[in-house]
Steps between C-alpha positions, in 0.01 A plus 500: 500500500132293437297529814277223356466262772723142427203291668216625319711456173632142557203345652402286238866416405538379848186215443779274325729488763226426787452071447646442788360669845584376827504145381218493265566427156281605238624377165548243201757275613871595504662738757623788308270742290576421129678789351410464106680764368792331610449125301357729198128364565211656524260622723128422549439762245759432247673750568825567238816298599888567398606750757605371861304655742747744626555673163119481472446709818814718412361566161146531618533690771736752343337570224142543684664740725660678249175537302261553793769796625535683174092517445401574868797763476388647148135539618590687813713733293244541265235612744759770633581618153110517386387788723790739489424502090153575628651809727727583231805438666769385268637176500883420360516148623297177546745211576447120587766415707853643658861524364587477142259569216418164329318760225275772469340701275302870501162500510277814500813700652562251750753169536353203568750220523661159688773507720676182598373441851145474509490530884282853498442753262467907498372798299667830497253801502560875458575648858490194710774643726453909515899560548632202254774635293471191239112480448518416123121567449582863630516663169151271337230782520250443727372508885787379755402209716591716855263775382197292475234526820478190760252336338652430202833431592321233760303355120850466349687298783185324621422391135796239478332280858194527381540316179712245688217421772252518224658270287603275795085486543425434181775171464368382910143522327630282175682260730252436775140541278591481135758185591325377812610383791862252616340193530687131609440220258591150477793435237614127476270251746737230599298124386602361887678548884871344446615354856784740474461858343853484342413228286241471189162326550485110433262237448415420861486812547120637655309764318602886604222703624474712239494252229101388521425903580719741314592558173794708334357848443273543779447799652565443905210764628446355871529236777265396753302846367817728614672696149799387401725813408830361433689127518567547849106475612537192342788337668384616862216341388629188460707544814173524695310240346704162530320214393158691490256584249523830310243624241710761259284780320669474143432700196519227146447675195277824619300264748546515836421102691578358820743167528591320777892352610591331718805520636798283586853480652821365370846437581797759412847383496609495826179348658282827562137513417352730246196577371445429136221651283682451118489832335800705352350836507516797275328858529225654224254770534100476467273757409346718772289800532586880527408487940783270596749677267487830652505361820846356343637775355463706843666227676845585219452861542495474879757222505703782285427748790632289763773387355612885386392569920789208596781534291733730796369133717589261194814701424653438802421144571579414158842698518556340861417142328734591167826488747471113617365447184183394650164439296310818552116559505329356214211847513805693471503776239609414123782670307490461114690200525285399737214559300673356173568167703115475613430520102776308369358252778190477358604380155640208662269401695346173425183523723372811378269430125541768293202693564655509854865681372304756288304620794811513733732708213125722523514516812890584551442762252212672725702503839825621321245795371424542876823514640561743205175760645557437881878550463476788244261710766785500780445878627898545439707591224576325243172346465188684323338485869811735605389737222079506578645574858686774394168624292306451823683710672540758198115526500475503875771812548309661140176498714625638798630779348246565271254539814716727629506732213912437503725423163556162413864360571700351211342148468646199665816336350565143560849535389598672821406149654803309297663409774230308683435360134807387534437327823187355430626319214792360651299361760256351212767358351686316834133379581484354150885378533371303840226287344713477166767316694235331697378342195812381348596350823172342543283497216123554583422211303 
Protein backbone atom coordinates (compact mmCIF):
# COMPACT_ATOMS: atom_id res chain seq x y z
CA UNK A 1 0.00 0.00 0.00
CA UNK A 2 1.12 3.96 -1.12
CA UNK A 3 -0.08 6.30 1.57
CA UNK A 4 0.60 9.15 -0.91
CA UNK A 5 -2.42 11.16 -0.82
CA UNK A 6 -4.72 10.71 -4.40
CA UNK A 7 -5.63 14.60 -4.20
CA UNK A 8 -2.36 16.06 -3.83
CA UNK A 9 -1.18 13.70 -6.72
CA UNK A 10 -4.00 14.33 -9.27
CA UNK A 11 -4.52 17.94 -8.78
CA UNK A 12 -3.24 19.16 -11.82
CA UNK A 13 -4.66 16.19 -13.85
CA UNK A 14 -7.98 17.21 -12.57
CA UNK A 15 -7.54 21.09 -14.34
CA UNK A 16 -8.70 19.32 -17.73
CA UNK A 17 -11.74 18.01 -16.62
CA UNK A 18 -12.93 21.37 -14.72
CA UNK A 19 -14.48 23.63 -18.09
CA UNK A 20 -17.55 23.30 -16.98
CA UNK A 21 -18.57 24.52 -13.21
CA UNK A 22 -21.96 25.12 -12.19
CA UNK A 23 -22.91 26.44 -15.57
CA UNK A 24 -19.92 28.35 -16.53
CA UNK A 25 -18.08 27.33 -19.42
CA UNK A 26 -14.63 28.13 -19.87
CA UNK A 27 -13.39 26.85 -23.19
CA UNK A 28 -12.72 26.93 -27.11
CA UNK A 29 -15.87 26.02 -28.59
CA UNK A 30 -17.14 22.40 -28.69
CA UNK A 31 -18.57 20.51 -25.63
CA UNK A 32 -16.29 17.70 -25.03
CA UNK A 33 -12.47 18.08 -24.10
CA UNK A 34 -10.52 16.93 -27.24
CA UNK A 35 -8.80 13.74 -26.48
CA UNK A 36 -5.70 13.78 -29.09
CA UNK A 37 -4.23 10.71 -28.40
CA UNK A 38 -7.25 9.24 -29.57
CA UNK A 39 -7.44 10.93 -33.48
CA UNK A 40 -3.43 10.42 -33.44
CA UNK A 41 -2.86 14.38 -33.20
CA UNK A 42 -0.91 16.21 -31.27
CA UNK A 43 -0.81 18.22 -28.42
CA UNK A 44 0.17 21.89 -27.87
CA UNK A 45 3.63 20.62 -27.46
CA UNK A 46 3.93 18.13 -30.15
CA UNK A 47 3.89 15.65 -28.26
CA UNK A 48 4.63 11.96 -30.17
CA UNK A 49 1.43 10.40 -31.70
CA UNK A 50 0.71 6.52 -32.71
CA UNK A 51 -0.40 5.06 -29.46
CA UNK A 52 -4.17 5.57 -28.30
CA UNK A 53 -4.25 7.10 -25.18
CA UNK A 54 -5.08 4.16 -23.12
CA UNK A 55 -2.01 2.12 -24.15
CA UNK A 56 -0.13 5.41 -23.63
CA UNK A 57 -1.15 5.65 -19.94
CA UNK A 58 -0.86 1.75 -19.59
CA UNK A 59 2.58 1.87 -20.99
CA UNK A 60 3.53 5.03 -19.23
CA UNK A 61 2.36 4.50 -16.16
CA UNK A 62 3.67 0.96 -15.85
CA UNK A 63 6.80 1.40 -16.75
CA UNK A 64 7.33 4.70 -14.47
CA UNK A 65 6.14 2.72 -11.62
CA UNK A 66 8.12 -0.06 -12.28
CA UNK A 67 11.26 2.11 -12.59
CA UNK A 68 10.50 4.59 -9.78
CA UNK A 69 9.83 1.21 -7.40
CA UNK A 70 12.97 -0.68 -8.23
CA UNK A 71 15.34 2.63 -7.57
CA UNK A 72 13.49 3.98 -4.44
CA UNK A 73 13.62 0.17 -3.32
CA UNK A 74 17.44 -0.35 -4.27
CA UNK A 75 18.47 2.87 -2.43
CA UNK A 76 16.71 1.97 0.77
CA UNK A 77 18.41 -1.40 0.67
CA UNK A 78 21.51 0.06 0.01
CA UNK A 79 21.53 2.39 2.99
CA UNK A 80 20.72 -0.77 5.26
CA UNK A 81 23.47 -2.80 3.71
CA UNK A 82 26.19 0.21 3.95
CA UNK A 83 26.54 0.37 7.74
CA UNK A 84 26.48 -3.24 8.78
CA UNK A 85 29.83 -3.53 6.33
CA UNK A 86 30.89 -0.61 8.46
CA UNK A 87 30.09 -2.80 11.85
CA UNK A 88 31.41 -5.74 10.23
CA UNK A 89 28.47 -7.70 10.18
CA UNK A 90 28.34 -10.02 7.26
CA UNK A 91 26.08 -9.71 4.58
CA UNK A 92 24.91 -12.95 2.26
CA UNK A 93 22.17 -11.20 0.44
CA UNK A 94 21.15 -7.87 -1.19
CA UNK A 95 18.00 -8.47 -3.35
CA UNK A 96 15.70 -6.07 -5.45
CA UNK A 97 12.53 -7.49 -5.32
CA UNK A 98 10.47 -10.82 -4.02
CA UNK A 99 9.90 -14.34 -5.51
CA UNK A 100 11.99 -15.80 -8.18
CA UNK A 101 15.53 -14.70 -8.98
CA UNK A 102 15.46 -12.85 -12.37
CA UNK A 103 19.62 -13.11 -11.83
CA UNK A 104 22.26 -12.49 -9.56
CA UNK A 105 25.65 -12.56 -9.19
CA UNK A 106 28.42 -12.55 -6.04
CA UNK A 107 29.92 -9.63 -5.23
CA UNK A 108 32.54 -9.15 -2.45
CA UNK A 109 30.98 -12.41 -0.69
CA UNK A 110 27.62 -11.22 -1.04
CA UNK A 111 24.52 -11.79 -3.78
CA UNK A 112 23.21 -9.02 -5.20
CA UNK A 113 20.47 -9.83 -7.64
CA UNK A 114 16.64 -9.22 -9.28
CA UNK A 115 13.81 -11.08 -8.40
CA UNK A 116 10.67 -10.91 -10.48
CA UNK A 117 8.41 -8.75 -8.37
CA UNK A 118 9.85 -5.56 -7.73
CA UNK A 119 7.25 -4.73 -5.02
CA UNK A 120 10.06 -4.48 -1.96
CA UNK A 121 13.33 -5.69 -1.52
CA UNK A 122 15.55 -7.28 1.52
CA UNK A 123 19.10 -8.00 2.68
CA UNK A 124 20.02 -10.96 4.72
CA UNK A 125 22.66 -10.21 7.48
CA UNK A 126 24.58 -12.54 9.82
CA UNK A 127 22.37 -13.03 13.05
CA UNK A 128 19.35 -11.06 12.18
CA UNK A 129 17.14 -13.56 14.09
CA UNK A 130 19.31 -14.99 17.28
CA UNK A 131 17.42 -18.58 17.16
CA UNK A 132 17.10 -18.92 13.10
CA UNK A 133 18.02 -22.36 12.16
CA UNK A 134 18.50 -21.29 8.28
CA UNK A 135 20.58 -17.99 8.64
CA UNK A 136 22.82 -18.63 5.56
CA UNK A 137 25.29 -15.80 6.55
CA UNK A 138 25.78 -17.86 9.86
CA UNK A 139 28.95 -19.51 8.89
CA UNK A 140 30.60 -15.84 6.92
CA UNK A 141 33.12 -14.77 9.70
CA UNK A 142 32.34 -11.84 11.30
CA UNK A 143 30.17 -9.89 14.12
CA UNK A 144 26.37 -11.22 14.25
CA UNK A 145 23.79 -8.54 13.73
CA UNK A 146 21.86 -9.51 17.40
CA UNK A 147 25.20 -8.99 19.17
CA UNK A 148 25.75 -5.50 18.14
CA UNK A 149 24.77 -2.60 20.98
CA UNK A 150 21.43 -0.39 20.43
CA UNK A 151 22.93 2.11 18.73
CA UNK A 152 24.05 0.44 15.96
CA UNK A 153 21.48 -1.89 15.33
CA UNK A 154 19.07 1.47 15.44
CA UNK A 155 22.03 2.95 12.35
CA UNK A 156 21.33 -0.24 10.37
CA UNK A 157 17.39 -0.27 10.31
CA UNK A 158 17.07 3.51 10.49
CA UNK A 159 19.55 3.85 7.50
CA UNK A 160 17.02 2.46 4.81
CA UNK A 161 14.08 5.72 5.87
CA UNK A 162 16.51 7.96 5.96
CA UNK A 163 17.73 7.72 2.46
CA UNK A 164 14.10 7.49 1.35
CA UNK A 165 13.03 10.92 3.14
CA UNK A 166 16.28 12.33 2.03
CA UNK A 167 15.94 11.54 -1.37
CA UNK A 168 12.18 12.36 -1.34
CA UNK A 169 13.73 16.08 -0.26
CA UNK A 170 16.06 16.30 -2.64
CA UNK A 171 13.39 15.36 -5.89
CA UNK A 172 10.42 17.98 -3.81
CA UNK A 173 13.44 20.54 -3.99
CA UNK A 174 14.11 19.69 -7.96
CA UNK A 175 10.39 19.75 -8.64
CA UNK A 176 9.21 22.80 -6.79
CA UNK A 177 12.71 25.19 -7.14
CA UNK A 178 14.85 23.67 -9.83
CA UNK A 179 11.40 23.10 -12.12
CA UNK A 180 9.32 25.89 -10.62
CA UNK A 181 6.10 26.15 -9.83
CA UNK A 182 2.32 24.44 -11.70
CA UNK A 183 1.30 27.29 -13.40
CA UNK A 184 -2.21 27.62 -15.81
CA UNK A 185 -1.59 28.86 -19.29
CA UNK A 186 -3.60 29.64 -22.21
CA UNK A 187 -3.37 26.81 -25.02
CA UNK A 188 -5.60 27.49 -28.15
CA UNK A 189 -7.59 31.16 -27.88
CA UNK A 190 -10.77 30.60 -29.74
CA UNK A 191 -10.90 33.79 -32.79
CA UNK A 192 -14.89 34.45 -31.53
CA UNK A 193 -18.27 33.58 -29.10
CA UNK A 194 -20.39 30.98 -31.39
CA UNK A 195 -24.25 31.48 -30.42
CA UNK A 196 -24.16 27.88 -29.44
CA UNK A 197 -21.03 26.22 -27.75
CA UNK A 198 -21.60 22.89 -29.67
CA UNK A 199 -21.01 24.39 -32.85
CA UNK A 200 -17.69 26.04 -34.50
CA UNK A 201 -17.36 29.85 -34.71
CA UNK A 202 -18.76 31.62 -37.97
CA UNK A 203 -18.61 34.74 -39.71
CA UNK A 204 -21.25 36.67 -37.78
CA UNK A 205 -19.95 35.47 -35.16
CA UNK A 206 -18.64 38.46 -32.33
CA UNK A 207 -15.09 38.47 -31.15
CA UNK A 208 -14.37 36.07 -27.88
CA UNK A 209 -12.97 37.80 -24.98
CA UNK A 210 -9.88 36.47 -25.06
CA UNK A 211 -9.12 37.02 -28.61
CA UNK A 212 -7.99 41.02 -28.42
CA UNK A 213 -6.20 40.00 -24.79
CA UNK A 214 -4.65 36.58 -24.70
CA UNK A 215 -2.40 34.78 -26.59
CA UNK A 216 -1.49 30.92 -26.78
CA UNK A 217 1.34 30.42 -24.29
CA UNK A 218 0.57 32.81 -21.67
CA UNK A 219 1.21 32.25 -18.39
CA UNK A 220 -2.33 32.89 -16.34
CA UNK A 221 -0.59 34.45 -12.94
CA UNK A 222 -3.77 36.44 -11.50
CA UNK A 223 -7.25 38.03 -11.70
CA UNK A 224 -8.53 41.11 -10.32
CA UNK A 225 -4.90 40.92 -8.21
CA UNK A 226 -6.05 37.41 -6.50
CA UNK A 227 -3.31 34.23 -7.70
CA UNK A 228 -4.54 31.95 -9.82
CA UNK A 229 -3.34 28.37 -8.61
CA UNK A 230 -5.07 26.02 -10.79
CA UNK A 231 -7.97 26.16 -13.81
CA UNK A 232 -10.58 26.16 -11.36
CA UNK A 233 -9.70 29.92 -9.97
CA UNK A 234 -10.27 30.65 -13.32
CA UNK A 235 -13.65 29.31 -14.06
CA UNK A 236 -15.17 30.60 -10.62
CA UNK A 237 -13.84 33.52 -11.89
CA UNK A 238 -15.71 33.75 -14.71
CA UNK A 239 -18.75 32.49 -12.82
CA UNK A 240 -18.53 35.64 -10.67
CA UNK A 241 -17.83 38.11 -13.15
CA UNK A 242 -20.70 37.97 -15.88
CA UNK A 243 -20.52 40.58 -18.27
CA UNK A 244 -17.90 42.62 -16.19
CA UNK A 245 -14.52 43.75 -16.66
CA UNK A 246 -11.57 41.61 -15.52
CA UNK A 247 -7.87 42.65 -15.72
CA UNK A 248 -5.78 39.10 -15.83
CA UNK A 249 -2.05 39.25 -14.47
CA UNK A 250 -0.36 37.10 -17.33
CA UNK A 251 3.18 36.07 -17.68
CA UNK A 252 4.29 36.34 -22.00
CA UNK A 253 7.64 35.30 -22.57
CA UNK A 254 9.44 36.00 -18.94
CA UNK A 255 7.37 39.37 -18.63
CA UNK A 256 4.79 39.68 -16.45
CA UNK A 257 1.75 42.62 -17.97
CA UNK A 258 -1.65 43.34 -17.12
CA UNK A 259 -4.66 42.83 -19.90
CA UNK A 260 -8.01 43.52 -19.63
CA UNK A 261 -11.37 41.08 -20.87
CA UNK A 262 -14.24 41.58 -20.89
CA UNK A 263 -16.55 39.18 -20.54
CA UNK A 264 -19.64 37.81 -22.22
CA UNK A 265 -22.49 35.23 -22.16
CA UNK A 266 -23.71 32.78 -24.69
CA UNK A 267 -26.23 30.29 -25.37
CA UNK A 268 -25.65 26.35 -24.70
CA UNK A 269 -27.83 23.90 -26.34
CA UNK A 270 -30.73 23.73 -24.51
CA UNK A 271 -31.16 27.55 -23.91
CA UNK A 272 -28.96 28.07 -20.63
CA UNK A 273 -26.60 30.93 -20.28
CA UNK A 274 -22.90 30.57 -19.91
CA UNK A 275 -20.17 32.53 -19.52
CA UNK A 276 -17.62 32.48 -22.26
CA UNK A 277 -13.98 33.69 -21.95
CA UNK A 278 -12.29 31.48 -25.16
CA UNK A 279 -9.36 29.68 -23.77
CA UNK A 280 -8.64 25.82 -23.88
CA UNK A 281 -6.30 25.58 -21.05
CA UNK A 282 -3.24 23.57 -20.36
CA UNK A 283 -0.85 23.47 -17.18
CA UNK A 284 3.21 24.49 -17.23
CA UNK A 285 5.46 25.45 -14.49
CA UNK A 286 7.43 28.91 -14.02
CA UNK A 287 10.44 29.48 -12.22
CA UNK A 288 10.27 30.42 -8.54
CA UNK A 289 12.54 30.94 -5.67
CA UNK A 290 13.85 28.52 -2.90
CA UNK A 291 11.00 30.38 0.04
CA UNK A 292 7.84 29.23 -1.64
CA UNK A 293 9.27 25.74 -2.39
CA UNK A 294 9.88 24.69 1.04
CA UNK A 295 6.83 26.01 2.08
CA UNK A 296 5.64 23.35 -0.75
CA UNK A 297 7.45 20.57 0.03
CA UNK A 298 6.16 20.74 3.83
CA UNK A 299 2.73 20.96 2.60
CA UNK A 300 3.61 16.97 0.66
CA UNK A 301 5.35 15.82 3.68
CA UNK A 302 2.47 16.86 5.95
CA UNK A 303 -0.16 15.94 3.38
CA UNK A 304 1.90 12.41 3.62
CA UNK A 305 1.37 12.56 7.46
CA UNK A 306 -2.23 13.00 7.33
CA UNK A 307 -3.00 10.84 4.96
CA UNK A 308 -0.75 7.85 6.81
CA UNK A 309 -2.96 9.43 10.25
CA UNK A 310 -6.48 8.50 8.11
CA UNK A 311 -6.09 5.46 6.39
CA UNK A 312 -8.17 3.08 9.47
CA UNK A 313 -10.99 6.39 8.48
CA UNK A 314 -10.38 6.01 4.56
CA UNK A 315 -10.27 2.22 4.85
CA UNK A 316 -13.48 1.89 6.02
CA UNK A 317 -15.43 4.36 4.04
CA UNK A 318 -13.74 3.29 1.03
CA UNK A 319 -14.46 -0.51 1.85
CA UNK A 320 -18.16 0.57 2.88
CA UNK A 321 -18.32 2.52 -0.67
CA UNK A 322 -16.52 -0.66 -2.66
CA UNK A 323 -19.89 -2.84 -1.87
CA UNK A 324 -22.56 -0.55 -3.88
CA UNK A 325 -19.90 0.12 -6.01
CA UNK A 326 -20.05 3.68 -5.13
CA UNK A 327 -17.31 6.38 -6.16
CA UNK A 328 -15.22 6.67 -3.08
CA UNK A 329 -13.17 9.71 -1.78
CA UNK A 330 -11.02 11.18 -4.30
CA UNK A 331 -8.03 12.10 -1.04
CA UNK A 332 -8.26 8.53 -0.48
CA UNK A 333 -4.97 6.64 -0.15
CA UNK A 334 -3.17 5.24 -3.45
CA UNK A 335 -2.21 1.59 -4.06
CA UNK A 336 0.45 0.97 -6.82
CA UNK A 337 -2.12 0.77 -9.28
CA UNK A 338 -3.36 3.62 -8.02
CA UNK A 339 -0.29 5.35 -8.25
CA UNK A 340 0.57 3.77 -11.79
CA UNK A 341 -2.90 5.17 -13.07
CA UNK A 342 -2.06 8.86 -11.69
CA UNK A 343 1.27 8.45 -13.95
CA UNK A 344 -0.03 6.66 -16.80
CA UNK A 345 -2.64 9.66 -16.51
CA UNK A 346 -0.29 12.10 -16.93
CA UNK A 347 1.14 10.96 -20.26
CA UNK A 348 -2.16 11.46 -21.65
CA UNK A 349 -3.02 14.36 -20.62
CA UNK A 350 -3.39 17.00 -23.16
CA UNK A 351 -3.44 20.13 -20.87
CA UNK A 352 -0.38 19.52 -19.09
CA UNK A 353 3.06 20.97 -21.52
CA UNK A 354 5.74 18.91 -20.98
CA UNK A 355 7.62 20.73 -18.50
CA UNK A 356 4.36 20.17 -16.49
CA UNK A 357 4.52 15.91 -16.79
CA UNK A 358 8.26 15.94 -15.85
CA UNK A 359 7.63 17.75 -12.65
CA UNK A 360 4.56 15.56 -11.74
CA UNK A 361 6.62 11.95 -12.57
CA UNK A 362 9.31 14.20 -9.97
CA UNK A 363 7.05 14.73 -7.88
CA UNK A 364 5.30 11.11 -7.78
CA UNK A 365 8.69 9.84 -7.33
CA UNK A 366 9.25 12.04 -3.99
CA UNK A 367 5.86 11.06 -2.23
CA UNK A 368 6.27 7.31 -3.20
CA UNK A 369 9.88 7.85 -1.32
CA UNK A 370 7.70 9.18 1.58
CA UNK A 371 5.25 6.67 1.88
CA UNK A 372 8.34 4.35 1.62
CA UNK A 373 10.10 6.28 5.17
CA UNK A 374 6.74 6.96 7.04
CA UNK A 375 5.51 3.39 6.35
CA UNK A 376 8.95 1.70 6.85
CA UNK A 377 9.16 3.40 10.63
CA UNK A 378 5.80 1.59 11.82
CA UNK A 379 7.04 0.62 15.52
CA UNK A 380 5.87 -3.14 14.59
CA UNK A 381 7.37 -5.97 13.02
CA UNK A 382 8.02 -6.41 9.92
CA UNK A 383 9.01 -2.97 9.28
CA UNK A 384 12.68 -1.54 10.17
CA UNK A 385 10.66 0.77 12.80
CA UNK A 386 9.64 -2.74 14.51
CA UNK A 387 13.38 -3.51 14.69
CA UNK A 388 14.79 0.25 16.16
CA UNK A 389 11.88 -0.51 18.70
CA UNK A 390 13.17 -3.60 19.61
CA UNK A 391 16.85 -1.80 19.91
CA UNK A 392 15.15 0.84 22.05
CA UNK A 393 14.11 -1.30 24.30
CA UNK A 394 17.42 -3.52 24.16
CA UNK A 395 19.34 -0.33 25.18
CA UNK A 396 16.73 0.72 27.68
CA UNK A 397 16.70 -2.92 29.68
CA UNK A 398 21.02 -2.84 28.96
CA UNK A 399 20.95 0.44 31.03
CA UNK A 400 18.90 -0.58 33.69
CA UNK A 401 20.80 -3.32 34.47
CA UNK A 402 23.98 -1.97 34.02
CA UNK A 403 23.03 0.69 36.87
CA UNK A 404 22.22 -1.91 38.89
CA UNK A 405 25.46 -3.68 38.73
CA UNK A 406 23.22 -6.93 37.39
CA UNK A 407 24.24 -9.27 34.15
CA UNK A 408 22.91 -8.41 31.00
CA UNK A 409 20.00 -10.73 29.64
CA UNK A 410 20.43 -12.43 26.24
CA UNK A 411 19.62 -9.53 23.80
CA UNK A 412 16.23 -9.03 22.35
CA UNK A 413 15.03 -11.33 19.49
CA UNK A 414 12.49 -10.12 17.12
CA UNK A 415 11.86 -13.53 15.90
CA UNK A 416 9.93 -14.42 19.02
CA UNK A 417 7.47 -11.66 17.64
CA UNK A 418 6.59 -13.86 14.28
CA UNK A 419 3.38 -14.20 15.02
CA UNK A 420 2.32 -10.59 15.38
CA UNK A 421 4.59 -10.23 12.14
CA UNK A 422 2.34 -12.27 10.86
CA UNK A 423 -0.58 -10.19 11.81
CA UNK A 424 0.65 -7.00 10.99
CA UNK A 425 1.24 -7.91 7.54
CA UNK A 426 -1.92 -9.43 6.84
CA UNK A 427 -3.59 -6.46 7.94
CA UNK A 428 -1.10 -4.36 5.53
CA UNK A 429 -1.97 -6.34 2.95
CA UNK A 430 -6.20 -6.33 3.34
CA UNK A 431 -5.69 -2.43 3.79
CA UNK A 432 -3.80 -2.42 0.49
CA UNK A 433 -6.44 -5.10 -1.03
CA UNK A 434 -9.32 -2.31 0.01
CA UNK A 435 -7.98 0.66 -1.97
CA UNK A 436 -6.65 -1.82 -4.75
CA UNK A 437 -10.23 -2.83 -5.42
CA UNK A 438 -11.29 0.67 -4.82
CA UNK A 439 -9.30 1.74 -7.68
CA UNK A 440 -10.23 -0.74 -10.21
CA UNK A 441 -13.79 -0.13 -9.43
CA UNK A 442 -13.38 3.50 -9.59
CA UNK A 443 -10.32 4.73 -10.98
CA UNK A 444 -8.90 7.91 -9.22
CA UNK A 445 -8.56 9.45 -12.44
Amino acid sequence: MNTTSASTTSVLIQQQRSRTVHGVRVGFGVGAPRRPWKDGSTTHDGSARGLSRTGLEIAVGAIFLFVALLLSVVLHEFGHFYFPRRFKVPVSQFMAGFGTTVFSKKICATEVGLKALPLGGYIRMKGIYPDAQDDDAADMPGKPFFQLPAGQKIIIMAAGPAVNFVLALILLLVGYWGMGSPAVASGEVSPCTPRDVTISCTGSAPASPASNSLQSGDVLVAINGKRISSWNDVVESVRQHPNERVVFDIDRNGVVREVAVTLTQTAMSGGTQIRYLGVTPYTTVRPQTLEPALDQSTDIIGGTVKSLARVPETTVSTLVKIVPSQPSAPDRPLSLLGFGQVAGAVAGAPSLDTSAKLQIYVLLAAQLNLALFFVNLFPLPPFDGGHIAAAVYQGARDRFYVARGKHLPAPVSIGRLIPLTLIVLSAFLAVGAVFLVAEIISPIV
